[in-house]
N, C-alpha and C positions, 0 to 999 in steps of 0.2 A: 586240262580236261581231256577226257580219252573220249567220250564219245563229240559227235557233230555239234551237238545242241543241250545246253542244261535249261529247264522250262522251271520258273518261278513260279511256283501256285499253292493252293491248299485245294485240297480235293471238292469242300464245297460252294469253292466261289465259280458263279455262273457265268462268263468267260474264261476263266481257265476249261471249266470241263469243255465248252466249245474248242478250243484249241487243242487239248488236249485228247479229244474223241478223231478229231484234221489231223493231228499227229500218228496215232496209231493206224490210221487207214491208209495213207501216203508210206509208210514203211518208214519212217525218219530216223534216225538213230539220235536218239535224245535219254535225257534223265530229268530225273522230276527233282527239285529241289525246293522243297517246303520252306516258304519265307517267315523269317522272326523276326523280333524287333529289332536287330541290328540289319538286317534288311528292310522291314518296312520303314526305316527311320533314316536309317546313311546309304544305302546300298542304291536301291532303289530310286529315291530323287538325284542322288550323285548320277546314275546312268541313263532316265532314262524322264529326268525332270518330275515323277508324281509317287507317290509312293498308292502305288496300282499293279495288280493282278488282273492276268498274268505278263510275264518278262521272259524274252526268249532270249538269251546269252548265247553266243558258237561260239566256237574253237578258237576263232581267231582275234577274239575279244571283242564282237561288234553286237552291240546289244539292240535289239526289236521291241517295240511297245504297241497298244492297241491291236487288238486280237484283227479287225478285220485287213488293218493294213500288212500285221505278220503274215496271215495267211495267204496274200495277196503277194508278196513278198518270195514265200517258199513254192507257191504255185510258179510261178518264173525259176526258181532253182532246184526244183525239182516237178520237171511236166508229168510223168508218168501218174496213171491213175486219176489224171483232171476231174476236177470235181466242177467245172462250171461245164452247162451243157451247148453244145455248141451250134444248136438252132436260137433261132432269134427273141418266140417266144417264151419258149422254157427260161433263156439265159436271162430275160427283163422279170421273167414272172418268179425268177428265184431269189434274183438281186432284192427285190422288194418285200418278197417274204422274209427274205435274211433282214433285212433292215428294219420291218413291221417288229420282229420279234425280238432285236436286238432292244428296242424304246419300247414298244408296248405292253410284253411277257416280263420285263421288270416288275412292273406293277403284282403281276402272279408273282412272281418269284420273292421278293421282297415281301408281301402278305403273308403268304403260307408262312413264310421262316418265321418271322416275327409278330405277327399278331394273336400266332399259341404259343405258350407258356414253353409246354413240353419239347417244343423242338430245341429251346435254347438249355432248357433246364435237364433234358437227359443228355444232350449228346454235345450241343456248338459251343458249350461255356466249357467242357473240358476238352476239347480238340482246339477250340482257340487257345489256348490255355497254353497247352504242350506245342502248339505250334508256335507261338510266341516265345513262351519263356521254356524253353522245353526242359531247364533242369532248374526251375525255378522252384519252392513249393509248393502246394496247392492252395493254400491261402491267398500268396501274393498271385500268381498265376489267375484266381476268380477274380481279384480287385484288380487286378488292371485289364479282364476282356471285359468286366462289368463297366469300366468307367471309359479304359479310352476304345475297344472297341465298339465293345453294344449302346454304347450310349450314342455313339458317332454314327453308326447303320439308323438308330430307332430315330436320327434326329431327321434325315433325309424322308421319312415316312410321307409328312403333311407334302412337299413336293411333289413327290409321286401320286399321290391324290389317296393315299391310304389312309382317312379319317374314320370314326364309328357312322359315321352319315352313310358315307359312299360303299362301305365293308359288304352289305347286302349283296349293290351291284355290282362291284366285284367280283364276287362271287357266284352270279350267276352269269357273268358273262364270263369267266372262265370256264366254267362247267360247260356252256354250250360249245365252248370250242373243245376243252377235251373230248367230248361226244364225238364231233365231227371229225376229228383225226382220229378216236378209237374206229370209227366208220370207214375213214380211208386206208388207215394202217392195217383194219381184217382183209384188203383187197391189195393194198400194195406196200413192197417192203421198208418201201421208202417213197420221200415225198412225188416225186417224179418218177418213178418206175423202178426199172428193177436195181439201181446202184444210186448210191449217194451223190448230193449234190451243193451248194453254198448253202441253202435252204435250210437241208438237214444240219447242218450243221450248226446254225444260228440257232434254231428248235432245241437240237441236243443240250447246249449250258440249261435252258430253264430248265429241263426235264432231268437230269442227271445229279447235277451240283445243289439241286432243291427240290425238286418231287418226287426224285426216289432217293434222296438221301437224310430226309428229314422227316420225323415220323408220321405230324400227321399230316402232310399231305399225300405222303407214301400210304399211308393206311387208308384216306378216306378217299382219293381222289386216281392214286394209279394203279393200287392194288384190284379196284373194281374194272381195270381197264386193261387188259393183258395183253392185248395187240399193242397199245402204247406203248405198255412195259417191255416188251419185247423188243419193240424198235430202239428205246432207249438204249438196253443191252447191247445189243449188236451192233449200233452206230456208235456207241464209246469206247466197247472194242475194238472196232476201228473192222470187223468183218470182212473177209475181200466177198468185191461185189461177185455176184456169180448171173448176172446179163448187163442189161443197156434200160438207159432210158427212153420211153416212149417215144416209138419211132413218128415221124412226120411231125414233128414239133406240136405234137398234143397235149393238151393239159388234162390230166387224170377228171373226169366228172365227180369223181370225191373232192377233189381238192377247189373244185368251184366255188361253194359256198364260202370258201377261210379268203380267198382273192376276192369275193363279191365283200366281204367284211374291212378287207383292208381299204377298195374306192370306197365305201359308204362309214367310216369310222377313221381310219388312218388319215385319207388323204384331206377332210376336210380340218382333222386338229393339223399336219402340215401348211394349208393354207393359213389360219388364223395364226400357227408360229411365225408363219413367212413374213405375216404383215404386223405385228409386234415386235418383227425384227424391224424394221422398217422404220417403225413410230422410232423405236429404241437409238438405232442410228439419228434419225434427224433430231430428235429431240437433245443427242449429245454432242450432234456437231461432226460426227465422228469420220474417220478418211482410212482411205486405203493402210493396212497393217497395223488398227488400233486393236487391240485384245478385246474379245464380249466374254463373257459371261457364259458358264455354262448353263444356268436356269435364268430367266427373266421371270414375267409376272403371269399370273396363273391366267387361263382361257379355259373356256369349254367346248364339247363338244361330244355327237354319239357315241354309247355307247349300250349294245344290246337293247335292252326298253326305253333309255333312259341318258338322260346326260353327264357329263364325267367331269371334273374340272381337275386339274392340276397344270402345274410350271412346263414352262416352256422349254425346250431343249436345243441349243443353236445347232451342236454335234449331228441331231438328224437331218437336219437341212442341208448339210455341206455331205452327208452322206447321200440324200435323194441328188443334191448336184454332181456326184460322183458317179452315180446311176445314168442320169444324164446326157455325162462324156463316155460312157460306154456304149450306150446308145449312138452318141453320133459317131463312133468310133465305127460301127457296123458298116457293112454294104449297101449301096443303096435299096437292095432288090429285099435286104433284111430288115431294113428300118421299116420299108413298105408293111412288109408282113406281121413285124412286129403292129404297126401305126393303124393294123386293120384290125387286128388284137382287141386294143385298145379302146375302139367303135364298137365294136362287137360285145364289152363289158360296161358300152354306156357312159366311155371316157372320151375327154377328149385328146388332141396330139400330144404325146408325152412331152414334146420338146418344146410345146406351147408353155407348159405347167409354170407358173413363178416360184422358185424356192430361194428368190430375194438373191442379195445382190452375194456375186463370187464369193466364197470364202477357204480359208486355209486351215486345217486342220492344226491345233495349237496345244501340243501335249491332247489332253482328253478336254480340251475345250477348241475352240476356234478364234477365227482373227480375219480379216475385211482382205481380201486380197491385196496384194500391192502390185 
């Protein structure tokens, strides 16, 4: 391999474009290698246990999986251009926007693509197609993304809470958030000020690899929104930043209302996962280093007007515990300021919060600590 790094992806899956928008702004020296079924079937579980996008392969044969831990990974081997911010609020208040959007903006991203016809029927059934079988014909090529991919994305739908019931609110609670980032993005270039940050970059997959690459929600949802669309653009670029972000560890007043959404909608479906994890464990007996589940049983909880129900996710829990230990990782004069933050949004001590008992991160699911 001649360059650093070969990056495993298809252009419209929604952690790769996240990784892949971190890679062009960091200056990396990578290449992009479109995975097929001889990758998503040998390649891929042979290296890295899941057959999942995206896979960071180096030079030296050591292979990276799970985008938030890659990025976390190459931020240590490569510091220059840090993208986490280095006051106390900002760095809690990014972490959790990145991790809101990593579990909640699925739900967006997932709908748009597959609950219209047209997105799959002009463009995803023939780029899976060639991505898969790329010298296949087109016959066999539509029969195997119709049955083993599309049929595998559309089965996950009822999980993620994308039934004809919910579809409505859905869609109105995406729309109020697009609004409010087309509000923040006409005033700043980015989430935090004037350069990117972990934030931006959890945002960039839904908006790249599924809103503006898929028609309609390209046509109905980001085309009417040109500050979005712009940010999209220039954060998958990878842009160099040209300032800093907000000095005195302030949070943009645009960006208030998407953080007042995360305590009043996020943190209460976290608790109700926290304590499902709970039942979940005692009801099976279960001990340090037993494997869970990456969905459990569906819960509800707010969302925009109205209540939301879908599965439970272990993966975000052992992500908010990962937030956590960065947190206690701080100074103590940061944690303060942080811990005042948190008052001041109507929360209580972040290190109070339950997100149930340790756990270990286990391929793209989790496991009980040992």
């Amino acid at each position: 391999m001649k360059n650093q790094y070969r990056l495993y992806a298809w252009q419209k899956s929604f952690f790769a474009g996240k990784l892949r928008a971190y890679l062009n702004y960091k200056g990396v020296d990578y290449q992009g290698k479109t995975i097929n079924a001889y990758d998503m079937k040998v390649t891929l579980p042979k290296k890295i246990g899941a057959s999942a996008m995206p896979a960071l392969e180096t030079r030296e044969g050591e292979w990276l999986s799970d985008t938030p831990e890659i990025i976390a990974e190459l931020e240590k081997r490569h510091p220059t251009r840090p993208i986490m911010p280095p006051s106390p609020r900002q760095a809690i208040a990014a972490l959790l926007f990145e991790n809101w959007v990593d579990d909640s903006w699925l739900v967006i991203a997932i709908h748009t693509r597959w609950s219209y016809a047209e997105n799959y029927d002009s463009l995803l059934r023939e780029e899976g197609g060639k991505n898969l079988l790329p010298f296949a014909p087109r016959f066999i090529r539509n029969r195997v993304v119709d049955k083993a991919f599309a049929g595998r994305i559309r089965s996950y739908m009822p999980s993620q809470g994308i039934t004809g019931q919910q579809i409505p609110l859905i869609e109105r609670w995406s729309v109020g958030l697009l609004d409010l980032l087309e509000t923040h993005f006409a005033q700043q270039p980015y989430l935090f000020g004037n350069k990117p940050c972990i934030a931006d970059y959890g945002l960039v997959g839904a908006f790249y690899g599924h809103l503006n690459r898929d028609p309609w929600p390209k046509r109905e949802w980001l085309d009417p929104r040109p500050h979005c669309q712009s940010w999209t653009e220039r954060t998958h670029r990878g842009d160099r930043a040209t300032g800093e972000w907000l000095g005195d560890d302030k949070i943009p007043s645009t960006l208030q209302p998407l953080l007042e959404i995360i305590f009043k909608e996020f943190f209460p479906m976290l608790e109700k996962t926290t304590r499902a994890l709970r039942d979940y464990i005692d009801q099976r007996q279960l001990k340090p280093g037993d494997s869970l589940p990456r969905t459990m049983g569906g819960i509800s909880f707010p969302m925009a007007d109205d209540e939301f129900t879908r599965s439970t996710f272990t993966y975000t829990l052992w992500r908010m515990q990962r937030i956590q230990a960065f947190y206690r990782s701080l100074p103590s004069d940061d944690q303060d300021s942080a811990a005042r933050w948190f008052t001041e949004m109507g929360q209580p001590d972040f290190l109070s919060m339950d997100f149930g008992p340790a756990l270990e991160r286990n391929s793209l699911s989790t496991r009980l600590a040992s």
